[in-house]
C-alpha positions as CSV (number, residue, x, y, z in Angstrom):
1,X,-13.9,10.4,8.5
2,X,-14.1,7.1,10.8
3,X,-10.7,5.6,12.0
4,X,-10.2,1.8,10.9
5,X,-9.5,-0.8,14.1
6,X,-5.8,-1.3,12.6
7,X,-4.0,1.4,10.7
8,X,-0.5,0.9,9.6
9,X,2.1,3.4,10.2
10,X,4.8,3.6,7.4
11,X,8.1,4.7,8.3
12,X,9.3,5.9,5.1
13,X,13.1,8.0,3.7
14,X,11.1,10.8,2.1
15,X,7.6,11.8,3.0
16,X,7.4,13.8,-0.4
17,X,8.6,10.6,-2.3
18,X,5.9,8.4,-0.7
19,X,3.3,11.1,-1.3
20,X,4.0,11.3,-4.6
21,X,4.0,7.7,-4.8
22,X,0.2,7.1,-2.6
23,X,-0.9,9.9,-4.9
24,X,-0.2,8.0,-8.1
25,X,-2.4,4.8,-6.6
26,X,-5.3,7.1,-5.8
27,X,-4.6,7.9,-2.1
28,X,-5.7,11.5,-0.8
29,X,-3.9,13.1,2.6
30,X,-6.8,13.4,5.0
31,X,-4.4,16.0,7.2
32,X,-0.8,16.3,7.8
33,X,1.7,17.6,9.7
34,X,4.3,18.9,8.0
35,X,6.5,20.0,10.7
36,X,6.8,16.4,11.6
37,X,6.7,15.3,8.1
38,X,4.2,13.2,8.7
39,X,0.6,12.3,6.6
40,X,-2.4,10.6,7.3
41,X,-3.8,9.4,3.6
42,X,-6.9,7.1,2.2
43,X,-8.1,5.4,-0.3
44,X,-11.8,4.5,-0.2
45,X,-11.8,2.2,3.4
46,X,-7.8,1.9,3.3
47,X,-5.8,3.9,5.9
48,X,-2.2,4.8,6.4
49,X,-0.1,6.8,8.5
50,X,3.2,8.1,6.4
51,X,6.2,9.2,8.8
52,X,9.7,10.3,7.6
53,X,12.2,8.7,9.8
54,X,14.0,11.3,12.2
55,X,16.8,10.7,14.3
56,X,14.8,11.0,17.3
57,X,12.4,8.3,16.3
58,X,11.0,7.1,19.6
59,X,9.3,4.6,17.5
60,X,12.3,2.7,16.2
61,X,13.3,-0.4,17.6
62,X,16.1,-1.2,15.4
63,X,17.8,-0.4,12.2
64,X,16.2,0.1,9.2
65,X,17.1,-1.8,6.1
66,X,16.3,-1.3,2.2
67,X,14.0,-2.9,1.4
68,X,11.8,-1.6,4.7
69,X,8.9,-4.0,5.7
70,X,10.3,-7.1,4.2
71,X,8.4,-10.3,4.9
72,X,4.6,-8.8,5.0
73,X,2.7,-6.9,2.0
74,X,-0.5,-4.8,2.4
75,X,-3.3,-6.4,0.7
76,X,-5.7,-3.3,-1.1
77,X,-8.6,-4.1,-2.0
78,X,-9.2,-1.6,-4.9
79,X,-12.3,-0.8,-7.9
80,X,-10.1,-0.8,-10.6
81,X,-6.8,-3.0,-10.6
82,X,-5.9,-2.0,-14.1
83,X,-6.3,1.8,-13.9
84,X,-4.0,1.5,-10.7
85,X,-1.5,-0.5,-12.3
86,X,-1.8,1.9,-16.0
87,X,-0.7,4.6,-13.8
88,X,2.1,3.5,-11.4
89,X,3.5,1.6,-14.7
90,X,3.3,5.3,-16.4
91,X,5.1,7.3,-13.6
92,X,8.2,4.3,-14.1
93,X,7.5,2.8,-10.2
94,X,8.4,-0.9,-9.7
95,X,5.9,-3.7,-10.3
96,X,7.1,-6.8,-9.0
97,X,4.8,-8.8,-10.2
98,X,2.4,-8.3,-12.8
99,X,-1.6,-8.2,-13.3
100,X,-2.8,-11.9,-12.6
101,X,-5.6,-13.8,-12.1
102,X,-5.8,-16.2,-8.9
103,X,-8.4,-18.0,-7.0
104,X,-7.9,-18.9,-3.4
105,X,-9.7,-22.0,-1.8
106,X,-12.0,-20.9,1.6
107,X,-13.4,-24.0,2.8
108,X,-15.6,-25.1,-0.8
109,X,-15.1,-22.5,-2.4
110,X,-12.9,-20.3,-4.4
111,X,-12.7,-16.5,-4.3
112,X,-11.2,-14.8,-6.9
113,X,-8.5,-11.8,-7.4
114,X,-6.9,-9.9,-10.1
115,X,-3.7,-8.3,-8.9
116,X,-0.6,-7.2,-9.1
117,X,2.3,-6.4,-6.9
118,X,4.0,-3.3,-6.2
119,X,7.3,-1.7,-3.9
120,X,6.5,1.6,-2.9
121,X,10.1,4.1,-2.2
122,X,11.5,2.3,0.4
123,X,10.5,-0.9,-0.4
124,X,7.3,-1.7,1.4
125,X,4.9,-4.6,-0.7
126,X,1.6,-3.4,-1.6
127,X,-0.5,-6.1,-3.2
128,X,-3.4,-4.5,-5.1
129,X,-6.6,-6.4,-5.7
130,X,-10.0,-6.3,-7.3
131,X,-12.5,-8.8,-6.2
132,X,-13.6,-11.4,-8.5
133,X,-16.4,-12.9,-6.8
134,X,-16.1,-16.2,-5.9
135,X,-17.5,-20.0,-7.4
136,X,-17.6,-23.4,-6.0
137,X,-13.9,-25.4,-5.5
């Protein structure tokens, strides 16, 4: 396994939660340790780190708040959008927003995106996306 440049760390309530929740998307764990309730999971080229908050968290700068990451989303690029969203839909997790089809402008042309929009436990945006290609603006 290679290491992406930038992997996000995930402070998250329940490591057992989020697993469950990763799983459902299509993540594996790549290794964990449990006595530090802490994961390291993929999904094809995506990477995330998954630690349960501790009161000893070295890492924290200042209280947490539901919902946790609020003001970014994770962009994941994924093979099959609707598969994904089939199965978080199925196990009851929150979409907020549904499957849609959007083209963004890069210069002259457009690149197109189906996706959808999704909070994991604690709250954290996960945008998932399938490449459309792309066609002149």
């Amino acid at each position: 396994m290679n290491f992406n440049k930038l992997i996000p760390e995930l402070s998250v309530t329940n490591i057992n939660a989020s697993l469950d929740f990763f799983k459902t998307i299509g993540f594996k764990i790549e290794y964990e340790r449990p006595e530090n309730k802490f994961a390291f999971i993929s999904l094809g080229e995506i990477q995330f780190m998954l630690q349960e908050i501790s009161d000893n968290d070295k890492w924290s700068v200042a209280p947490l708040e539901h919902p946790f990451g609020n003001g970014i989303n994770f962009q994941l690029e994924v093979d099959d959008v609707e598969k994904i969203y089939e199965s978080l839909e199925a196990n009851n997790y929150k979409i907020a927003f549904d499957i849609e089809e959007n083209w963004y402008r890069q210069d002259d042309k457009l690149l197109g995106s189906k996706e959808f929009l999704v909070q994991d436990p604690d709250g954290y945006l996960l945008r998932l996306s399938q490449d459309l290609g792309e066609k002149n603006a």
